[in-house]
Backbone as XML, in Angstrom:
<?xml version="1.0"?>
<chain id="A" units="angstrom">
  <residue number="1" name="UNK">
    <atom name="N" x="88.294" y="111.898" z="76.118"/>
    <atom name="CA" x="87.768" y="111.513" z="74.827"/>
    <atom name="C" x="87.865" y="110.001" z="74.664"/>
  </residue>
  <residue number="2" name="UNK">
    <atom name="N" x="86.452" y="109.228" z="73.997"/>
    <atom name="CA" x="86.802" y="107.982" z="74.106"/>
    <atom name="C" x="87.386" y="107.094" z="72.849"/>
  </residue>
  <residue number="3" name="UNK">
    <atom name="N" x="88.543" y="106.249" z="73.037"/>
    <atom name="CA" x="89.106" y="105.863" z="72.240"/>
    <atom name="C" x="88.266" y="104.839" z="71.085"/>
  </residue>
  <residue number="4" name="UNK">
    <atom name="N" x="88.496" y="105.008" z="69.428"/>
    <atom name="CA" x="88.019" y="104.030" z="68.577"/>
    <atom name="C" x="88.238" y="102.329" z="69.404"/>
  </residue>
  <residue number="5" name="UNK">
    <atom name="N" x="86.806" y="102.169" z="69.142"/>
    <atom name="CA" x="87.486" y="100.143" z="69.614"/>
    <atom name="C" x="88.123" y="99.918" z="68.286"/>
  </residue>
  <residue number="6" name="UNK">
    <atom name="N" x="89.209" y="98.617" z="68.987"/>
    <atom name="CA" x="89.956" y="97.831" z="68.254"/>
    <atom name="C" x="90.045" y="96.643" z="68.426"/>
  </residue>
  <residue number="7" name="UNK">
    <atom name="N" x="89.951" y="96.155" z="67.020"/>
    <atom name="CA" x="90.243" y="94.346" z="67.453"/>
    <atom name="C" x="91.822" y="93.799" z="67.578"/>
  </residue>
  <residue number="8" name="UNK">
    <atom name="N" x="92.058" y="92.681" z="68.632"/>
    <atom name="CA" x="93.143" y="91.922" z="68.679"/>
    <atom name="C" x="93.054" y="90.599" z="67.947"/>
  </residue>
  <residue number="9" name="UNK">
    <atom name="N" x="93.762" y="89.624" z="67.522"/>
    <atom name="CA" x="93.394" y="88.723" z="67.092"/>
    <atom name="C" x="94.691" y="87.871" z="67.801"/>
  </residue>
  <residue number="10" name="UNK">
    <atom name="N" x="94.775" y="86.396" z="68.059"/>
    <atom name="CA" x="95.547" y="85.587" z="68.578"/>
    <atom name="C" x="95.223" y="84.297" z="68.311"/>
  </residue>
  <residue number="11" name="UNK">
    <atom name="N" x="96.140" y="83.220" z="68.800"/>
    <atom name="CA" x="96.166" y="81.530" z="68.579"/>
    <atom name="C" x="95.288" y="81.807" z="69.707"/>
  </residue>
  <residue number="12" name="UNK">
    <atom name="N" x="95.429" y="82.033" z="70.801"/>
    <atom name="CA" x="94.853" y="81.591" z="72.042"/>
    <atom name="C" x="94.270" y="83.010" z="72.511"/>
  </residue>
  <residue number="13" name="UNK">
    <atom name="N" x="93.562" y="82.541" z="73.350"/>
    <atom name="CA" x="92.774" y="83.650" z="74.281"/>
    <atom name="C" x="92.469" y="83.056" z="75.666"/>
  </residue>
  <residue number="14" name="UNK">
    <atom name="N" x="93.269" y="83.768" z="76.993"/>
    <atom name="CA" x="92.488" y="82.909" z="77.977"/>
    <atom name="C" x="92.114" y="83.396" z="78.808"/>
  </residue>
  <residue number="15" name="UNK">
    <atom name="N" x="91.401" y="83.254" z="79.843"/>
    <atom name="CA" x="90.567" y="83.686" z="80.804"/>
    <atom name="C" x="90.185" y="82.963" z="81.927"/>
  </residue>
  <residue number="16" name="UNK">
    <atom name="N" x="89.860" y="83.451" z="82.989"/>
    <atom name="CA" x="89.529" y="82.551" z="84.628"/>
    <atom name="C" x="88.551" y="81.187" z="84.015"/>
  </residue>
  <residue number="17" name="UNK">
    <atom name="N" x="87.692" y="82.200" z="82.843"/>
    <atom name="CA" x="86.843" y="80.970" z="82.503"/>
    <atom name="C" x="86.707" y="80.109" z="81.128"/>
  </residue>
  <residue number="18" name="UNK">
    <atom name="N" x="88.147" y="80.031" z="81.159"/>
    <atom name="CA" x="87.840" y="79.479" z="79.336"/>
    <atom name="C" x="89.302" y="80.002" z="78.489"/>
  </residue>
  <residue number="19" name="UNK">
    <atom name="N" x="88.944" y="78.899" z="77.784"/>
    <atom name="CA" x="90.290" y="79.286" z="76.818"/>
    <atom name="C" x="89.660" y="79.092" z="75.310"/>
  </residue>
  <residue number="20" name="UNK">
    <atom name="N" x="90.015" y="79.768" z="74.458"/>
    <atom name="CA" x="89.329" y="80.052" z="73.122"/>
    <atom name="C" x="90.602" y="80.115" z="72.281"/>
  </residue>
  <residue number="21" name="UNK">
    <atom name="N" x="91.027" y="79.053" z="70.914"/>
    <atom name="CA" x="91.972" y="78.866" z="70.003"/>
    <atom name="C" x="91.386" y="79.940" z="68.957"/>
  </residue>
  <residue number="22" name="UNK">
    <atom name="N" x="91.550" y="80.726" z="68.298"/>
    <atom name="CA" x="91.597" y="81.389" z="67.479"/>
    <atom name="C" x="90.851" y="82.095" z="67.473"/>
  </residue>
  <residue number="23" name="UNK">
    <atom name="N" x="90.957" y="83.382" z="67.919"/>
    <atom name="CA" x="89.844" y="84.143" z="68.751"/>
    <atom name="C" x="90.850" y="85.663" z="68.491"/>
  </residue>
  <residue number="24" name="UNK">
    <atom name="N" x="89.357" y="86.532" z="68.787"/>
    <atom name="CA" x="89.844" y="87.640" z="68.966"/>
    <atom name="C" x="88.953" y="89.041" z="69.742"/>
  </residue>
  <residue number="25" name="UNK">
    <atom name="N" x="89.732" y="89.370" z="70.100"/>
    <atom name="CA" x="89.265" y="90.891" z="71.780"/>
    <atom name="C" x="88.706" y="92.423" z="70.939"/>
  </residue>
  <residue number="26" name="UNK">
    <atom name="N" x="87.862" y="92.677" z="71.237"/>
    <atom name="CA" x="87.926" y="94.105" z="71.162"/>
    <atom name="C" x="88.212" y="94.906" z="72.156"/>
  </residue>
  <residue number="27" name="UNK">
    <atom name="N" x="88.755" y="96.138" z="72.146"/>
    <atom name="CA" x="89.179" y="96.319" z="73.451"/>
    <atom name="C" x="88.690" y="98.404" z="73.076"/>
  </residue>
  <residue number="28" name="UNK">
    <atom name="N" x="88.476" y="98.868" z="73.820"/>
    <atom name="CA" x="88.081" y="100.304" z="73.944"/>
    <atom name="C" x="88.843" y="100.881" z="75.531"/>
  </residue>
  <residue number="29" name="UNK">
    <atom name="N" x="89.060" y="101.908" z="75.255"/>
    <atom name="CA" x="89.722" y="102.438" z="76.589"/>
    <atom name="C" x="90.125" y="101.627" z="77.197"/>
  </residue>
  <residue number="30" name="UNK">
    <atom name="N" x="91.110" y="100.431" z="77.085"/>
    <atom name="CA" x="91.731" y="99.610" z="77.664"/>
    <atom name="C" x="90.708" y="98.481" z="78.009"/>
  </residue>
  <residue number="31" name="UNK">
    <atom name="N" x="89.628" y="98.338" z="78.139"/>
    <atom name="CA" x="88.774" y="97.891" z="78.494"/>
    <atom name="C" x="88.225" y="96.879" z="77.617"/>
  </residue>
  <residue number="32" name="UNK">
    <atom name="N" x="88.025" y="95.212" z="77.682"/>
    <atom name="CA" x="87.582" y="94.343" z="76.489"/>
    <atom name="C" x="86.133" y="94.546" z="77.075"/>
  </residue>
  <residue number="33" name="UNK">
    <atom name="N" x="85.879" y="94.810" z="75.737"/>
    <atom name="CA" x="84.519" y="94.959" z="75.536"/>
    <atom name="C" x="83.910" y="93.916" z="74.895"/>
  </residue>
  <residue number="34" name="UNK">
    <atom name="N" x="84.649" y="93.093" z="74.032"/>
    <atom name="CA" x="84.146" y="91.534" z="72.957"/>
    <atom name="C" x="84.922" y="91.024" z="72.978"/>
  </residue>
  <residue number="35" name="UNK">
    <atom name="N" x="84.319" y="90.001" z="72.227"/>
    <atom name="CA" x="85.409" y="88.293" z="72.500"/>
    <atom name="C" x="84.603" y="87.639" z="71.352"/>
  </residue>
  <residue number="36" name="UNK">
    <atom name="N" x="85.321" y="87.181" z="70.596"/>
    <atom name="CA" x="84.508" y="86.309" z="69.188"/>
    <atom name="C" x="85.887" y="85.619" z="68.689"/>
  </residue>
  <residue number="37" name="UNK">
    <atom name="N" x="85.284" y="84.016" z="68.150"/>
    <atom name="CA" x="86.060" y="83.416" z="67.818"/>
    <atom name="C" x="85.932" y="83.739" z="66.137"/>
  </residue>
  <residue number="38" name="UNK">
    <atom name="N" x="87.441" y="83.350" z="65.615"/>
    <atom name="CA" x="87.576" y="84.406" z="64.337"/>
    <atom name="C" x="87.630" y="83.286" z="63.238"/>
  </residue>
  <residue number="39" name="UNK">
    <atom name="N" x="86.899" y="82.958" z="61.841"/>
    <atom name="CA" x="87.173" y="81.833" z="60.607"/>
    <atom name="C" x="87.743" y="82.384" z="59.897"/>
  </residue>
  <residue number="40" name="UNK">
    <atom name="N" x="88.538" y="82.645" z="58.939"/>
    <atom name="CA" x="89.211" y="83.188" z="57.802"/>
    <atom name="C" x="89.674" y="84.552" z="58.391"/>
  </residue>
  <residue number="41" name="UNK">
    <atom name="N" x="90.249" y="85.577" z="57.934"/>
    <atom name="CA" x="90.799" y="86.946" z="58.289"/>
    <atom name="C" x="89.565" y="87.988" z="58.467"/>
  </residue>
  <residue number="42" name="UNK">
    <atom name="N" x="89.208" y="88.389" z="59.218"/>
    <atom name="CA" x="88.298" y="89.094" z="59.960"/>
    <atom name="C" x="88.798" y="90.285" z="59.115"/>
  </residue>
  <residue number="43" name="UNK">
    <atom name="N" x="87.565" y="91.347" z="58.676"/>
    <atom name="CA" x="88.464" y="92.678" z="59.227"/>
    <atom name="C" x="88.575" y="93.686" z="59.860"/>
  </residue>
  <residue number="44" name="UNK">
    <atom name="N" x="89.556" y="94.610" z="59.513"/>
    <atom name="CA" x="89.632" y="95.749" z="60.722"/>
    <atom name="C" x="90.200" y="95.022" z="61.958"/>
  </residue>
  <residue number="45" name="UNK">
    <atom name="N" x="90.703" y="93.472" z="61.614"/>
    <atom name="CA" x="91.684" y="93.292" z="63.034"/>
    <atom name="C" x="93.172" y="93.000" z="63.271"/>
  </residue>
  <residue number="46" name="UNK">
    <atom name="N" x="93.422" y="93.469" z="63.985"/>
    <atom name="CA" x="94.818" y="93.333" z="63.960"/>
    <atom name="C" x="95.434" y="91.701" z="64.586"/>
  </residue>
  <residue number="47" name="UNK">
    <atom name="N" x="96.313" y="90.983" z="63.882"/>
    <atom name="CA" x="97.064" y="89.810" z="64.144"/>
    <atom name="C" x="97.956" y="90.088" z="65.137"/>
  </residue>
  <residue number="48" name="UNK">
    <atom name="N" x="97.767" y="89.356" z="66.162"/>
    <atom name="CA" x="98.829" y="89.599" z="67.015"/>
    <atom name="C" x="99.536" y="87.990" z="67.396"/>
  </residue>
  <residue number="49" name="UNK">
    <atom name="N" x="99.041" y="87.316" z="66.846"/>
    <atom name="CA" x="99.786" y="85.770" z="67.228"/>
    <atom name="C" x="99.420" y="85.548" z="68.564"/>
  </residue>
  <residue number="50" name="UNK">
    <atom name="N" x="99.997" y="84.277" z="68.963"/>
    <atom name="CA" x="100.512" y="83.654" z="70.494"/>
    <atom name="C" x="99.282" y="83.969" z="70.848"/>
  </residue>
  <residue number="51" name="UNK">
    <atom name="N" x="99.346" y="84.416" z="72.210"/>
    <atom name="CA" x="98.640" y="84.298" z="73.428"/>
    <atom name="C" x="98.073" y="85.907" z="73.819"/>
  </residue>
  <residue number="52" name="UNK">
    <atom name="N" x="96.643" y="85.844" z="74.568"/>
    <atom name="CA" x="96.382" y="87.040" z="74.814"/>
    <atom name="C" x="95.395" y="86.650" z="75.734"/>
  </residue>
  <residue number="53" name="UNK">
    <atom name="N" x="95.991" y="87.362" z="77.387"/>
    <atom name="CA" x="95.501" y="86.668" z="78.846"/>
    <atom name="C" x="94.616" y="87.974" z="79.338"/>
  </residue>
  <residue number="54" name="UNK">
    <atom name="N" x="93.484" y="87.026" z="78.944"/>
    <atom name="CA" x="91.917" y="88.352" z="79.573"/>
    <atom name="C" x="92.530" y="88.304" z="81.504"/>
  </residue>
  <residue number="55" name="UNK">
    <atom name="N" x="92.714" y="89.191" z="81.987"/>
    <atom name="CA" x="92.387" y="89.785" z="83.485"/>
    <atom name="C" x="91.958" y="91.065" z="83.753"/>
  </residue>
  <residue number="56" name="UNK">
    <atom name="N" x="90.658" y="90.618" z="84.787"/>
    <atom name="CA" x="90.442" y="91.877" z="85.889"/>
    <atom name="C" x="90.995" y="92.597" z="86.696"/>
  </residue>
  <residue number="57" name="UNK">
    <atom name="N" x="91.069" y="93.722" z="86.099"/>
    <atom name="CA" x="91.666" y="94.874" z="87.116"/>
    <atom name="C" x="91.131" y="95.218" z="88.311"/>
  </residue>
  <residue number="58" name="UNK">
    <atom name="N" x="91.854" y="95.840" z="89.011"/>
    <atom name="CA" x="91.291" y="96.236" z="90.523"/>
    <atom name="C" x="89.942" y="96.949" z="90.308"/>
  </residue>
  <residue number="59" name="UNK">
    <atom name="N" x="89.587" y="97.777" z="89.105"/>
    <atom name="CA" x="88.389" y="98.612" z="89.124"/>
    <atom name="C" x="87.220" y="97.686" z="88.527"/>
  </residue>
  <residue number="60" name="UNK">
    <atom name="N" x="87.873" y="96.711" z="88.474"/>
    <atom name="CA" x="86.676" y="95.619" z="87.974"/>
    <atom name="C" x="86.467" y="95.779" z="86.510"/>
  </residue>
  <residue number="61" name="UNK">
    <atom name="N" x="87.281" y="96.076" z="85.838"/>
    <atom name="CA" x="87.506" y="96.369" z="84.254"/>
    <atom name="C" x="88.092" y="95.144" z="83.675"/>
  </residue>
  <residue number="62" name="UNK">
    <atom name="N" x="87.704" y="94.093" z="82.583"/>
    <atom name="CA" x="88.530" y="93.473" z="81.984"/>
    <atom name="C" x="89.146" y="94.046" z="81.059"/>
  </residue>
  <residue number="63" name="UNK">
    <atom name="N" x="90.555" y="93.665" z="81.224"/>
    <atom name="CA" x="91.921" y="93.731" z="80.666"/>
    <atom name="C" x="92.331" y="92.749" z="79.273"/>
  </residue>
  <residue number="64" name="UNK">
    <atom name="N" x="93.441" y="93.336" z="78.896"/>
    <atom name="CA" x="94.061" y="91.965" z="77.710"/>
    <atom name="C" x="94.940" y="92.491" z="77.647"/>
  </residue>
  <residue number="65" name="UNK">
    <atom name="N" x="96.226" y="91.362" z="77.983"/>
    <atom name="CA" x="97.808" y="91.052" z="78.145"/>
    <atom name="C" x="98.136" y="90.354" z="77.008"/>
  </residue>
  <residue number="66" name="UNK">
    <atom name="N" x="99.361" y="90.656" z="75.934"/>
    <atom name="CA" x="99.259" y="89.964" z="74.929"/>
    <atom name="C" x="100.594" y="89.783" z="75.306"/>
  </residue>
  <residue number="67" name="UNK">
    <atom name="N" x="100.834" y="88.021" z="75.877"/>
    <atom name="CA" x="101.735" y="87.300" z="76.297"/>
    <atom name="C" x="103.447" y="87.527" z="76.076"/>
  </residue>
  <residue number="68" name="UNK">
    <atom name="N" x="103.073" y="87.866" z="74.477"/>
    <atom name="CA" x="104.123" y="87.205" z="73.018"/>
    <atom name="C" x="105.249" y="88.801" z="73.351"/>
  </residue>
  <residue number="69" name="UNK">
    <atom name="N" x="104.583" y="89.835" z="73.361"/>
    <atom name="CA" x="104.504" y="90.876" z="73.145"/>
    <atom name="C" x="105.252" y="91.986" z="74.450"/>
  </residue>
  <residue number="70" name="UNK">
    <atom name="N" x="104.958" y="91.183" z="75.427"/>
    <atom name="CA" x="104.852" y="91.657" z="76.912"/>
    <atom name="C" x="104.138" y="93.515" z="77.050"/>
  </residue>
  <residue number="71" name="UNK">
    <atom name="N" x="103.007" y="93.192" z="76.305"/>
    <atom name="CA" x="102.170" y="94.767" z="76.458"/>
    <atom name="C" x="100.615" y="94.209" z="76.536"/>
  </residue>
  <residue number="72" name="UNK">
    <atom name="N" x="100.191" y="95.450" z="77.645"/>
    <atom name="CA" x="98.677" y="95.656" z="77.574"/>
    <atom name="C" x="98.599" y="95.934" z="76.550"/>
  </residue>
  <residue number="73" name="UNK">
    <atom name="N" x="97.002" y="95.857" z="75.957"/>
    <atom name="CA" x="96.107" y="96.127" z="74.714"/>
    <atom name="C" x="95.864" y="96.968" z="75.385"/>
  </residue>
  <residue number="74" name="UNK">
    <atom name="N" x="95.863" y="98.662" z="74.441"/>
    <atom name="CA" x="95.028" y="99.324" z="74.063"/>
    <atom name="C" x="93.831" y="99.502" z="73.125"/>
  </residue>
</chain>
C-alpha cells in the first residue's frame, strides 16, 4: 500500500548537485519525490531544522537523511 507523501522542511538541503537554504522534500515511500524552496510556513509541512542530505540509493531511488536527527525520512 502506498504511503501519503509528506513534506520535510529544513535550514539546509543538500545534494551531489546543490545546496538549497530553506527548503523543503517531499518524500513518499521513502522516496523524494519534490524539492521546493519554502517563504513563510508552508502547509502540511513538517519543521525539521538543521540539515537534510538528499542521497541515492543503490536502487537508484533518491533518499533524505535528516542530519540533526540521525534518521531517514519517511
Amino acid at each position: 500500500m502506498e504511503q501519503p507523501m509528506k513534506w520535510y522542511a529544513a535550514h539546509t538541503v543538500t545534494a551531489s548537485h546543490g545546496t538549497w537554504k530553506m527548503a523543503a522534500v517531499a518524500i513518499q515511500d521513502g522516496e523524494v519525490i519534490g524539492l521546493r524552496q519554502i517563504i513563510g510556513e508552508p502547509p502540511n509541512t513538517m519543521w525539521l531544522g538543521g540539515t537534510i542530505l538528499l542521497k541515492r540509493a543503490d536502487n537508484g531511488k533518491m533518499t533524505a537523511y535528516h542530519v540533526d536527527s540521525d534518521k531517514w525520512l519517511k
